[in-house]
C-alpha positions in Angstrom: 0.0 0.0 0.0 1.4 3.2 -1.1 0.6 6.3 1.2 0.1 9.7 -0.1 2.1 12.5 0.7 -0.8 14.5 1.5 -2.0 12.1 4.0 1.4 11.9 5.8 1.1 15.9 5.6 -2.3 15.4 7.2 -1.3 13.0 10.0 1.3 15.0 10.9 -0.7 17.8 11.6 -3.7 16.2 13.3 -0.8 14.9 15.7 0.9 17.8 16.1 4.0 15.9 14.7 4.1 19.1 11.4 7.4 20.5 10.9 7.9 23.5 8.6 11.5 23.8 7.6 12.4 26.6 5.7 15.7 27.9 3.8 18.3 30.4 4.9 16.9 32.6 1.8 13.5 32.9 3.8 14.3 35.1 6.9 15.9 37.3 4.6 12.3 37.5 2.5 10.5 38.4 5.3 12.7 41.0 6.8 13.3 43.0 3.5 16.8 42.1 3.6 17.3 43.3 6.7 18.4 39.8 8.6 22.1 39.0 7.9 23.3 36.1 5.5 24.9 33.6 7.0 28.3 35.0 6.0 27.6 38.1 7.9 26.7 36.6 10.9 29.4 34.7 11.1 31.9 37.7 10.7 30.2 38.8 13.6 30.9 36.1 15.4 34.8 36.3 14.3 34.3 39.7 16.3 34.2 37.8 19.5 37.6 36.0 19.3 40.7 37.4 20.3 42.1 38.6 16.9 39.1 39.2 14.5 40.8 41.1 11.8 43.3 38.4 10.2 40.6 36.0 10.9 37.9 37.4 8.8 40.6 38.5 6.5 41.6 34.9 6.0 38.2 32.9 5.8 36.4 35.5 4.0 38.7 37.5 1.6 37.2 40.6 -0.1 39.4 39.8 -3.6 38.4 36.6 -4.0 36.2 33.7 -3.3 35.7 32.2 0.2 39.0 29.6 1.0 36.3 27.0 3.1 32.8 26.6 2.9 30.4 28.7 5.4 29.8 25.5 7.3 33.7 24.7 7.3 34.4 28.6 8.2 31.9 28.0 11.4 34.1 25.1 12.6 37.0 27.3 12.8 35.3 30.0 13.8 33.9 27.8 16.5 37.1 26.7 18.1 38.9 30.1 18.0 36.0 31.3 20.0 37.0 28.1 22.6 40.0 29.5 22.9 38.5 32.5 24.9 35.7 30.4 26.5 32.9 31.4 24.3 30.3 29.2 22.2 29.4 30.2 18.2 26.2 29.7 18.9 25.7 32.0 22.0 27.7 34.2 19.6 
């Protein structure tokens, strides 16, 4: 027996089980623009560590592409900030 999408949808819901997940492109929709990308929040974060300059500077160069992916940039973002006791995602 195959089951319908719709009726998974519908179960869901009638369980209060539904889960809306949304992409990174949709708090930006609703703000205007306003909300920071995900780049820009984590340059923010870099401000927290102990030398945020050459940091930024080095995982997110202004004359050319990004050396690490965003998620990769976070990782190292995530243990610099260890270094001064802080978590990336209080950050």
């Amino acid at each position: 027996v195959q089951v319908s999408e719709f009726f998974e949808i519908a179960y869901a819901a009638a369980s209060k089980r539904l889960c809306f997940f949304t992409g990174t492109g949709f708090s930006k929709a609703v703000t205007a623009n306003q909300a920071p990308s995900w780049q820009e929040l984590l340059e923010v974060a870099c401000d927290a560590t102990l030398n945020p300059e050459p940091l930024k500077q080095a995982l997110f160069p202004k004359d050319g592409p990004n050396p690490l992916s965003l998620e990769e940039a976070a990782q190292v973002i995530a243990l610099e900030l260890s270094k001064v006791d802080k978590d990336i995602h209080n950050e």
